[in-house]
GUTOR-886878 format. One record per residue: x, y, z of N, C-alpha, C, CB in turn. Coordinates in steps of 0.02 Angstrom, whole numbers, padded with zeros to 5 digits, always signed. Each point is the difference from the previous one (the first is absolute). Glycine has a CB too. Layout:
BEGIN
XYZXYZXYZXYZ ...
This chain:
BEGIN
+00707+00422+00337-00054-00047+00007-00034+00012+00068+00059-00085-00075 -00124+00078+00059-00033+00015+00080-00011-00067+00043-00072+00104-00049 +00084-00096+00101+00002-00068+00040-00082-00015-00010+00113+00024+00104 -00114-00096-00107-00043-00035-00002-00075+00007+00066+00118-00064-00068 -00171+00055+00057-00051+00008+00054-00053-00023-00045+00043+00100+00081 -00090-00131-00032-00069-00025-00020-00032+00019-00051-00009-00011+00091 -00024+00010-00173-00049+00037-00030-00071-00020+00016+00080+00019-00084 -00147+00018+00087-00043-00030+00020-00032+00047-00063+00013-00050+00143 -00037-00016-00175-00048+00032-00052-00051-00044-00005+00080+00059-00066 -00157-00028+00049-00062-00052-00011-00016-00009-00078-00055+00038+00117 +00016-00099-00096-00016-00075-00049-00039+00038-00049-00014-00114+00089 -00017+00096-00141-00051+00005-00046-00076-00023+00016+00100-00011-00069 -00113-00040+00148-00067-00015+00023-00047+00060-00014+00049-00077+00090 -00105+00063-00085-00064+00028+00012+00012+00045+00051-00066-00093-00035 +00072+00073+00101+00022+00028+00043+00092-00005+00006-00133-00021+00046 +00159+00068-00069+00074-00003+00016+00035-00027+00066-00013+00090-00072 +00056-00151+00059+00028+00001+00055+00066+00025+00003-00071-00078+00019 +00102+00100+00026+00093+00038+00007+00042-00058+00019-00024+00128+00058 +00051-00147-00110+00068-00053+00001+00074+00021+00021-00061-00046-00093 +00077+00025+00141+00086+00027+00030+00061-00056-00040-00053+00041+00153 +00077-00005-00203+00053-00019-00012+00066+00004+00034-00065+00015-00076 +00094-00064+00100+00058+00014+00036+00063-00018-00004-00072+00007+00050 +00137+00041-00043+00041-00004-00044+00050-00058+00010-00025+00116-00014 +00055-00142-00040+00033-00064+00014+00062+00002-00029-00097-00060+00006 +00117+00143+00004+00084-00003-00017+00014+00038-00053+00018-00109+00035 +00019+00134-00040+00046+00045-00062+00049-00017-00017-00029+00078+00025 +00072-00104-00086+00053+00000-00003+00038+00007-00072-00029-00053+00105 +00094+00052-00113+00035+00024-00069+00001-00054-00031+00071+00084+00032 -00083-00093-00108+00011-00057-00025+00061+00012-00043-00120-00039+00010 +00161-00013-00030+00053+00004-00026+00011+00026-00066+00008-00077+00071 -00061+00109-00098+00007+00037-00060-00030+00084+00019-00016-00127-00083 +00023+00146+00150+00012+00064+00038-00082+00011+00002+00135+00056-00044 -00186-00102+00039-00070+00033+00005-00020-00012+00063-00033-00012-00113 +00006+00059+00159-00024-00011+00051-00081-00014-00007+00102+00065+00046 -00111-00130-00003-00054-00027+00000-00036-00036+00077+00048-00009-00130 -00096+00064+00159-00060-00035+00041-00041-00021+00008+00023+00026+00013 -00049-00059+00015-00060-00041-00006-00065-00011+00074+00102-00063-00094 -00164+00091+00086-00043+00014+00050-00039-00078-00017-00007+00159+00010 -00030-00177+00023-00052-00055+00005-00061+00004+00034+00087-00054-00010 -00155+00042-00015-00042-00013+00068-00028-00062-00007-00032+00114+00025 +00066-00128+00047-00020-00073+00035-00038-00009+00012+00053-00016+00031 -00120+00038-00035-00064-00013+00039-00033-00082-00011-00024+00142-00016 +00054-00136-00054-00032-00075-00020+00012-00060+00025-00001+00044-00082 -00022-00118+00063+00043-00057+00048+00055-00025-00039-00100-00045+00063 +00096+00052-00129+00047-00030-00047+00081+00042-00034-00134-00054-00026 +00168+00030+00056+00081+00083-00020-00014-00003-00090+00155-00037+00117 -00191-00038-00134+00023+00020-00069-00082+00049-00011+00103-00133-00055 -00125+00148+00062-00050+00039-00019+00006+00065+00028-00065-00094-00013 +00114+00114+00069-00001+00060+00025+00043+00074-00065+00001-00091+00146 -00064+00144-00155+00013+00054-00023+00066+00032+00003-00106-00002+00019 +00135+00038-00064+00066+00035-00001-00002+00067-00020+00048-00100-00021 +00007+00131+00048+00031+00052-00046+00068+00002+00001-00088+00062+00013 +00120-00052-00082+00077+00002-00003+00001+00062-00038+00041-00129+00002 +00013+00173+00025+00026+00052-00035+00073-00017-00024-00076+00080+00066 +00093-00058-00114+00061+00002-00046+00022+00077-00008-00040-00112-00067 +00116+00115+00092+00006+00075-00001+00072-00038-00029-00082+00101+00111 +00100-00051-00177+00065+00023-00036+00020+00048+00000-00015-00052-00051 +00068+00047+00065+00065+00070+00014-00027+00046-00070+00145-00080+00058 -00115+00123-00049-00025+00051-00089+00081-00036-00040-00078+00181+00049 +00035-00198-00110+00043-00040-00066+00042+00055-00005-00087-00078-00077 +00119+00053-00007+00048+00063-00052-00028+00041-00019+00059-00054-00042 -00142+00050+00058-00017+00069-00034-00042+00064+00050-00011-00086-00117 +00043+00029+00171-00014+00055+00084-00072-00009-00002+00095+00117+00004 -00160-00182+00005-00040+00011+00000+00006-00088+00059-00039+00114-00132 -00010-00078+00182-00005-00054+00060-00075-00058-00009+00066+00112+00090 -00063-00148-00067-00043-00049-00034-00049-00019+00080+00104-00057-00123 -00160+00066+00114-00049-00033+00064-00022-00031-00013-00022+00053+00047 -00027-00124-00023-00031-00045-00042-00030-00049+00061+00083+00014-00120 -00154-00010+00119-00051-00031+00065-00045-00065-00043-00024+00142+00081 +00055-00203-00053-00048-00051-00029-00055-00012+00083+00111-00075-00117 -00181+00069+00093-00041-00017+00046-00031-00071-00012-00016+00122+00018 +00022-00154+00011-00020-00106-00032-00046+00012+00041+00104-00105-00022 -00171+00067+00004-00046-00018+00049+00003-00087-00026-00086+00135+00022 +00120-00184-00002-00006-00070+00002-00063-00027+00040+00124+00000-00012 -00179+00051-00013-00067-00020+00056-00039-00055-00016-00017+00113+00023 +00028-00154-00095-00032-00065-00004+00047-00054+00014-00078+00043-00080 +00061-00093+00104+00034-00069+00015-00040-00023+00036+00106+00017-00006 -00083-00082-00053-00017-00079-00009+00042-00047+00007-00063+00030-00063 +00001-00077+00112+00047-00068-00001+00043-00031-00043-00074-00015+00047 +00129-00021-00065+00007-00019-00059+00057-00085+00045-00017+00162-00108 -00029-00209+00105+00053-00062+00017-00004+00023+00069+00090-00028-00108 -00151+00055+00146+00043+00009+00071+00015+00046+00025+00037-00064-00019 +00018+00094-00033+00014+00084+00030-00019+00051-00043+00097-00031+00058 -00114+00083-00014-00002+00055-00030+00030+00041-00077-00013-00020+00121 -00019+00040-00172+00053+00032-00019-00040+00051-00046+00099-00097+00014 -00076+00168-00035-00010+00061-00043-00009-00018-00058+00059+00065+00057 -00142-00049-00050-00036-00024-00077+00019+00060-00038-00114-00076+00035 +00112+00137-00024+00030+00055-00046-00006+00064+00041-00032-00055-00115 +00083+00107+00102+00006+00069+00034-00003+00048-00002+00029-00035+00016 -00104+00086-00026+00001+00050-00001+00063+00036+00016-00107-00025+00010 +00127+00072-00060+00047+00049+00028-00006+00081-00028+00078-00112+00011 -00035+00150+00021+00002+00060-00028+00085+00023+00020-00152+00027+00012 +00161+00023-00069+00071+00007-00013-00010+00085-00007+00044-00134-00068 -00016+00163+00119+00006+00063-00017+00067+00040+00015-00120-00012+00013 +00153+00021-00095+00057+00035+00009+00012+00074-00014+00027-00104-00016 +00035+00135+00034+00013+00093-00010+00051-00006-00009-00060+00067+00066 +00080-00020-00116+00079+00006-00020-00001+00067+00013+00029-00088-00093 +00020+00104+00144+00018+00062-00002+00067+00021-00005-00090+00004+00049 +00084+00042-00116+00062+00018-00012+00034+00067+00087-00045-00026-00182 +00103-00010+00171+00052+00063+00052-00023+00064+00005+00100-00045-00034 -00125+00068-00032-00012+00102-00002-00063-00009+00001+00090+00070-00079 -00136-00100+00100-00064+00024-00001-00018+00032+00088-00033-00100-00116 +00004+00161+00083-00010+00062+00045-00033-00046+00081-00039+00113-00129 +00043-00095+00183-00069-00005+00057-00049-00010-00027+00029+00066+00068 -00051-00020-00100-00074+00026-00017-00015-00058-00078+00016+00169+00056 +00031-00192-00080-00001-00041-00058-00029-00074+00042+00114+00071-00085 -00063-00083+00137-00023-00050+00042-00054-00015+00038+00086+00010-00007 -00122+00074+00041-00064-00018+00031-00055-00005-00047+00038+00052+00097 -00027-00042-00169-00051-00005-00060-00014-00072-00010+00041+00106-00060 +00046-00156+00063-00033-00042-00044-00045-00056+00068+00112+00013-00129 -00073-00003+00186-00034-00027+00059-00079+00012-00027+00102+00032+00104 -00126+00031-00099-00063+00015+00009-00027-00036-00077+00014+00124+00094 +00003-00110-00130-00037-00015-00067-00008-00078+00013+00054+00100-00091 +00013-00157+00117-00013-00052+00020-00052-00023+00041+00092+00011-00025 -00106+00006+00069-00048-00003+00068-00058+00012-00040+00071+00050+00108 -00087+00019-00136-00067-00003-00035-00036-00043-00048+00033+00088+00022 +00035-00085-00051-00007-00040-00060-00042-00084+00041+00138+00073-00086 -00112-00118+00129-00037-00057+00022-00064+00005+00034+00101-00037+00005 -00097+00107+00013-00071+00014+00052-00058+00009-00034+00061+00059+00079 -00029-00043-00164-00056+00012-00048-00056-00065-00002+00091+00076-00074 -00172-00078+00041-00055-00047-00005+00045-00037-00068-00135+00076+00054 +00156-00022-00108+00029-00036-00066+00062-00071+00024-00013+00145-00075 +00033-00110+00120+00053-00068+00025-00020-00048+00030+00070+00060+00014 -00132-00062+00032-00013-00068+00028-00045-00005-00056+00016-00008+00138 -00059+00015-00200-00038-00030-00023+00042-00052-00048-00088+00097+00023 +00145-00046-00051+00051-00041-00034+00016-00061+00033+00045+00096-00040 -00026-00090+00081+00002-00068+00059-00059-00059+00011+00059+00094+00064 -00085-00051-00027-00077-00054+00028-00035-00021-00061-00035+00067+00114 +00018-00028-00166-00048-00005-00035+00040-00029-00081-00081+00104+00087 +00148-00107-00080+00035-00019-00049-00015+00063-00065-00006-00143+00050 -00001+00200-00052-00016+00048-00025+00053+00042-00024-00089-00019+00059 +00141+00001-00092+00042+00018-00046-00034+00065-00047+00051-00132+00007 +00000+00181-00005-00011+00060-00057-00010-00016-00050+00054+00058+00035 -00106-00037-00090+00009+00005-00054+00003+00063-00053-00036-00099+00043 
């Protein structure tokens, strides 16, 4: 596992702004999955502040290791009685299974095919524009 450090990635604005997520710990959970968790605080409200959690599994019985990145943006909230609370949460879930024998070069593929794959117009239109394949 790589020790923990700041991610700084930017917003979806008009003009992008760069959000510092910062890390708030790593640790084993009792069913052997290691799990950290980044935050950016910028906001005034903790329950509205942005996340990322990664989920990493040992490789199963069939020797295949498990990665798994939830990103929450809890960026709406409303009053409710007073206090604050998460009217609903954008999220995104992006997982990789990699089996034990897959080559270097198997690994810098699916990295790259991943990376492209979100950088694509087809993926944010799917998104922004609610623009599902048909």
């Amino acid at each position: 596992m790589s020790a923990q450090a700041n991610i700084v990635i930017n917003d979806g604005a008009g003009t992008p702004v760069a959000h510092t997520f910062n890390p708030k710990g790593a640790k084993q959970q009792a069913d052997g999955k290691d799990v950290a968790i980044w935050r950016d605080q910028s906001g005034s409200l903790a329950i509205g502040y942005p996340s990322i959690t990664e989920q990493h599994s040992a490789p199963n019985s069939n020797q295949v290791e498990k990665f798994r990145w939830v990103i929450d943006v809890p960026s709406v909230v409303e009053p409710v009685d007073g206090a604050p609370s998460v009217a609903y949460r954008p999220q995104a879930f992006i997982e990789v299974m990699v089996p034990l024998s897959a080559t270097s070069a198997e690994l810098a593929n699916i990295v790259a095919f991943t990376k492209n794959f979100v950088a694509l117009t087809y993926f944010s239109d799917a998104i922004t524009k609610r623009e599902a394949a048909w």
